[in-house]
N, C-alpha and C positions, 0 to 999 in steps of 0.2 A: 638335726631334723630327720625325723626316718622316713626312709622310701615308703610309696604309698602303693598297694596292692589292692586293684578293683576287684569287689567284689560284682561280679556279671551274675548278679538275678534283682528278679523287682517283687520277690518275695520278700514279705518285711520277719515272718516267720524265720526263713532261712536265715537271713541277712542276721537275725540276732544269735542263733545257734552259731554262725560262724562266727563273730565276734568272741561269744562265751569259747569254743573250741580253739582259735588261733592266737585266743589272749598274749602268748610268749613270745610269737612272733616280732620281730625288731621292723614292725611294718606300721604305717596307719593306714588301716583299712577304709574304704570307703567305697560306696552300694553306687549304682547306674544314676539312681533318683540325684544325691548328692554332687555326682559329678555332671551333671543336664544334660547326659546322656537316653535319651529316648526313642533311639532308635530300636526295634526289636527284629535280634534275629530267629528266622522259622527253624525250626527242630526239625528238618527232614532229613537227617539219619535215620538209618535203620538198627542204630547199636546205642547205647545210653552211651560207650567212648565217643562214637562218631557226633551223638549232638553235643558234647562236651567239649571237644574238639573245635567240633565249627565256631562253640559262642565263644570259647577262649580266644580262639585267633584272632576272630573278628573284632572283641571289642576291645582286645592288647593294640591291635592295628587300629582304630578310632579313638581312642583315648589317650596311646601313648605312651601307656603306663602296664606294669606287667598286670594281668591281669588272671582272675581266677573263676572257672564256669564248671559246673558240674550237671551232670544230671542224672536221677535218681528213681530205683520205679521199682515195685512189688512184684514179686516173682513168684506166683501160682501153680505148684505142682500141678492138680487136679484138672489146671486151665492150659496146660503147656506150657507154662513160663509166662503166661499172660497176665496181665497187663503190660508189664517188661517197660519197654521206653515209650508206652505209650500210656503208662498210667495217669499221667495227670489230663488227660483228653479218652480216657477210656468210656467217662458216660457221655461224651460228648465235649465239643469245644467249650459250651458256656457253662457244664454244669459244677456244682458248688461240691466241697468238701462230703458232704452231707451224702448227695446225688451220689457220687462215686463209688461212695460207704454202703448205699442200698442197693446199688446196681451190681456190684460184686458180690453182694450174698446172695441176690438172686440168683447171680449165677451159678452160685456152690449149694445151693437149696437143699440137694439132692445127695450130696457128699457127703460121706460120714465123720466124724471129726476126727479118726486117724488118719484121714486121707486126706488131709486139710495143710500138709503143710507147705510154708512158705519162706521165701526171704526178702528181704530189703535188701537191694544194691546201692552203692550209691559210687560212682566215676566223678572224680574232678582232675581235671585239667588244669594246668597251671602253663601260660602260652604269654613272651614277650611279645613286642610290637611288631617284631622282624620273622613270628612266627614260630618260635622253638619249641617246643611244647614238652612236656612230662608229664604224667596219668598215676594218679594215686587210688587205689578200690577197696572198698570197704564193703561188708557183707557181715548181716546179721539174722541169724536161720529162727524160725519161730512156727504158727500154725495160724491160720486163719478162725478167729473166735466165732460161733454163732450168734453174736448179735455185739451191737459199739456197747465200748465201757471206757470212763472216763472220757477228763474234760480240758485235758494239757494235750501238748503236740499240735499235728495238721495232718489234714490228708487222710492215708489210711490208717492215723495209729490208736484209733478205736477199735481195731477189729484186727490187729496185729496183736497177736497174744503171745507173750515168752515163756513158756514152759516152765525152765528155772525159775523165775521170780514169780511165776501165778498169778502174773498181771498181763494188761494190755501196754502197749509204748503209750498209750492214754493216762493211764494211771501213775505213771511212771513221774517224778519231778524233773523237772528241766534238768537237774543237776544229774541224777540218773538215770538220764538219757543218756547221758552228753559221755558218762562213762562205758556204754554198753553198744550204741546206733550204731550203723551202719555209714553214719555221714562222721561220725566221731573217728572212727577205725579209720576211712578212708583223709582225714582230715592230720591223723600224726603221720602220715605220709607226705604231707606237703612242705614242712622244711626240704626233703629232699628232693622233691618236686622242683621249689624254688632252685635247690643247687645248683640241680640236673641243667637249668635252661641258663646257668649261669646268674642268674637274680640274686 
């Protein structure tokens, strides 16, 4: 019977990227929703490690089981590093995919498209019950598009453009993503992640 390893997001997007990425794992994974877990914890770090950290610990310590939390956020040269760990609330708490995509080009409006570039981070945390934690980071450099293209991914990755391939993470197929992201890179880090806390 293999150990089971929570995954801590109630992202169903995510939750299958992590599936397709940790496939080798000798774990069975399984998402907050599955395990009736419905507690949610607030992101008030001020570092994508720190909110990774917090939701690892917390919900290894509520469920019991090692558990895995990452958090993950677009890093805007032009804007200071902004959005940074607060991308996914940058147009606000309620607003959609969509909303976030518009509100970020507004604000590079004015930027010229060498000055445009960016990165994906993505931090996870891998944290047992008793709190041990290991930090795996992945980082994938690109430039910010002027305008969304394609209709795969979530989030920013209509207007995440990769240079090398002369697409957006939109355009990209899930399987070519899964080669190239920044949640991918930070994801073959987590066998030793798991090691590291003894799991």
């Amino acid at each position: 019977m293999p150990r089971k390893l929570l995954l801590a997001t109630n992202n169903p997007g995510k939750a299958d990227e992590y599936r397709a990425l940790l496939a080798g794992l000798d774990f069975s994974l399984v998402t907050l929703h599955e395990s009736g877990i419905t507690m949610v914890v607030a992101e008030t770090g001020q570092t994508m490690e720190e909110n990774a950290r917090l939701k690892a610990t917390i919900y290894a310590a509520e469920s019991g089981m090692l558990a895995l939390a990452d958090d993950s956020g677009l890093e805007v040269d032009a804007l200071g590093g902004e959005p940074g760990h607060r991308s996914a609330r940058y147009a606000g708490e309620d607003a959609s995919d969509a909303d976030r995509v518009k509100y970020l080009l507004s604000r590079l409006a004015s930027v010229p498209g060498e000055s445009r570039s960016a990165r994906f981070r993505c931090v996870i945390a891998v944290s047992t019950p008793a709190g041990v934690t290991s930090i795996s980071v992945g980082v994938c450099e690109g430039t910010i598009a002027l305008e969304a293209r394609g209709s795969h991914g979530f989030g920013y990755d209509p207007i995440f453009f990769l240079p090398g391939l002369g697409k957006t993470m939109a355009e990209l197929t899930p399987e070519e993503k899964d080669r190239i992201s920044h949640r991918a890179q930070a994801a073959r880090g987590v066998p030793g992640a798991i090691q590291a806390v003894g799991g």
